[in-house]
C-alpha positions as CSV (number, residue, x, y, z in Angstrom):
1,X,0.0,0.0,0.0
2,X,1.5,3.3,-1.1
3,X,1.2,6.2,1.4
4,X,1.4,9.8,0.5
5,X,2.3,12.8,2.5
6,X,1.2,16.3,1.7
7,X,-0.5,17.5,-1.5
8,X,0.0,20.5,-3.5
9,X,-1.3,22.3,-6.8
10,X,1.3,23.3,-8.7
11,X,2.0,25.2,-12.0
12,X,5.4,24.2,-13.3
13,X,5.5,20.2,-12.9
14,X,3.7,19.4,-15.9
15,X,3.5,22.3,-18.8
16,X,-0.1,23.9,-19.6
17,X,-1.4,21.8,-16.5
18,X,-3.2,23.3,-13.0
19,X,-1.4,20.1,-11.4
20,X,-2.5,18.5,-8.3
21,X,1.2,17.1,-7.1
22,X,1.0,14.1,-4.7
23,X,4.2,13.1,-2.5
24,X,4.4,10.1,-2.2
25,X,6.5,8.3,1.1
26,X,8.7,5.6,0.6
27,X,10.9,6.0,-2.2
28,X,13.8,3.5,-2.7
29,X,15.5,5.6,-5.1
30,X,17.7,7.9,-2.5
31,X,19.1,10.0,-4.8
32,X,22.0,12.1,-3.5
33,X,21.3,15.6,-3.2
34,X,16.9,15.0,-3.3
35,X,14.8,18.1,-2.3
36,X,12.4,15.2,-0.8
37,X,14.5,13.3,1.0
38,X,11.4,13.5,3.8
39,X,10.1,10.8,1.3
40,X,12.3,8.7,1.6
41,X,10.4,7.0,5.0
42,X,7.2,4.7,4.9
43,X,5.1,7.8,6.2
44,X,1.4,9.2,5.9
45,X,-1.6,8.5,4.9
46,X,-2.6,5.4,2.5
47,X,-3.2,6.5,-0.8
48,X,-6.8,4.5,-2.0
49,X,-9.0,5.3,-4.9
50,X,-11.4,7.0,-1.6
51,X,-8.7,9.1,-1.0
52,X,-7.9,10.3,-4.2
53,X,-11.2,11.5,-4.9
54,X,-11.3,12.9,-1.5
55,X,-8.1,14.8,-2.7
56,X,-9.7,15.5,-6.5
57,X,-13.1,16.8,-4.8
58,X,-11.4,19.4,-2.4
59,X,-9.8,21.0,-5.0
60,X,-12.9,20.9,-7.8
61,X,-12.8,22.5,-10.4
62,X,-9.2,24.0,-10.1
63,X,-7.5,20.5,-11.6
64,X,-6.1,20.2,-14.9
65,X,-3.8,17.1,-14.0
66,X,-2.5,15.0,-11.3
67,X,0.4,13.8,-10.5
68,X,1.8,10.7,-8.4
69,X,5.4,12.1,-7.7
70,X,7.2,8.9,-6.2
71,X,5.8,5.3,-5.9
72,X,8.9,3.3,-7.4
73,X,8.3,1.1,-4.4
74,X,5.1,-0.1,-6.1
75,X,4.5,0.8,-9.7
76,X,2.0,-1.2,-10.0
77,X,-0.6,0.8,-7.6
78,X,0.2,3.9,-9.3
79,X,-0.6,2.5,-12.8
80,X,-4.0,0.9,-11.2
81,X,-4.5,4.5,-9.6
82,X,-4.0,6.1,-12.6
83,X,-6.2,3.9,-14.4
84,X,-9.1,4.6,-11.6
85,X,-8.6,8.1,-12.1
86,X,-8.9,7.5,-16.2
87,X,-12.1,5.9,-15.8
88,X,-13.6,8.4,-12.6
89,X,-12.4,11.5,-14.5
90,X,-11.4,11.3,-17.9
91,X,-11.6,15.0,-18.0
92,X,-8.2,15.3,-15.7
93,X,-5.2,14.0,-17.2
94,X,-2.5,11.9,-15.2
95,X,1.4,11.9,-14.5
96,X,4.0,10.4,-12.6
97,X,7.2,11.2,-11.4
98,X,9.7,8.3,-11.3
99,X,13.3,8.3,-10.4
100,X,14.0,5.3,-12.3
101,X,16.0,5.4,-15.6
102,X,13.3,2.9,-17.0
103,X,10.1,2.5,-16.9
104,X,8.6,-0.1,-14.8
105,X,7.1,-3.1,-16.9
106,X,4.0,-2.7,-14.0
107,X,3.1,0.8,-15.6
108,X,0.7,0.8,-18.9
109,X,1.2,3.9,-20.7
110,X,-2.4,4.0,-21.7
111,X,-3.1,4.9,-18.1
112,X,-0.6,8.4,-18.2
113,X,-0.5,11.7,-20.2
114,X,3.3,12.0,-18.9
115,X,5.6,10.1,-17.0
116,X,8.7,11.8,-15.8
117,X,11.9,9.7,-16.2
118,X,15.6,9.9,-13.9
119,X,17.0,10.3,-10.6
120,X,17.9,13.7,-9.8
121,X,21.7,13.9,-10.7
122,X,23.4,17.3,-8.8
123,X,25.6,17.9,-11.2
124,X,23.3,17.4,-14.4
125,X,20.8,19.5,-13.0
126,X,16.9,19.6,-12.4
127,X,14.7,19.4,-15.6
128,X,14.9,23.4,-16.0
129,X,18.4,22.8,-16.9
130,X,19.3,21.5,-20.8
131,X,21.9,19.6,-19.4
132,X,19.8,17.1,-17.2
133,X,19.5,13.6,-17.3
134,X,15.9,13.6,-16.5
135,X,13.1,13.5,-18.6
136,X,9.1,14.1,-19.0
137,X,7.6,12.6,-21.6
138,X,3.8,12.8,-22.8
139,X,2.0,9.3,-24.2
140,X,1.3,9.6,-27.4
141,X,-1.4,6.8,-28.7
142,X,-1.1,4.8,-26.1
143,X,2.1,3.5,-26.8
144,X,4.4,6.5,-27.9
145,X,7.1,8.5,-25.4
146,X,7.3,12.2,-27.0
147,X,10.4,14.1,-24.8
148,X,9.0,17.3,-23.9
149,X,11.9,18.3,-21.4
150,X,12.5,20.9,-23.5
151,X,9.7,22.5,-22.4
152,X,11.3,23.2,-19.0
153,X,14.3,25.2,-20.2
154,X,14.4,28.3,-20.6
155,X,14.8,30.5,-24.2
């Protein structure tokens, strides 16, 4: 069972998106230098499909996106919350932050509108930087990863 800790809506995770960002506790990927290391303990409150739209409801009609940031532990609950929130609300769109290099074989891409991609590297930089490892992607036909990192750097 994944377990989040605080929420927040956010403008800069996803581009174009009124985001609602969920941390998510227990991370495994302890990447030196995280901004979150608070995630990195089995902390909070479970995440279910009650608590999600709980989360969805208090902030209705503000939500563009959400976004599971974290849940490497389990994969596979994020891709089945994901697909909950497909079928509840197809109206908002879906994205997860991952700090694995690959994508989990437990996540079906048909479930996401993004998936973000990389550990946080210090000296590559966060995903404003052109010189990160990291990337965001949007799903494109169900199958498709289009980079869109770009969008994150600035002219």
């Amino acid at each position: 069972m994944i377990k989040y800790v605080n929420t927040e809506v956010v403008f800069q995770e996803i581009p174009d998106e009124t985001t609602l960002a969920i941390n998510i506790s227990g991370c495994p990927c302890h990447c030196p230098g995280c901004h979150s290391s608070y995630l990195w303990e089995d902390v909070g409150t479970p995440l279910t499909t009650t608590e999600l739209e709980h989360l969805i409801q208090s902030n209705d009609g503000m939500l563009t996106c959400v976004s599971f940031m974290g849940g490497d532990a389990e994969p596979a609950t994020v891709d089945q919350l994901a697909a909950w929130l497909h079928d509840h609300h197809p109206e908002i769109k879906t994205a997860w932050y991952s700090g694995r290099i690959r994508l989990s074989r437990d996540i079906d891409k048909r479930h996401f509108d993004y998936i973000k991609l990389g550990p946080y590297i210090r000296h590559m930089g966060a995903l404003n930087q052109s010189t990160t490892n990291q990337r965001l992607y949007r799903c494109v036909n169900g199958d498709e990863l289009e980079d869109i990192t770009y969008r994150f750097w600035k002219k």
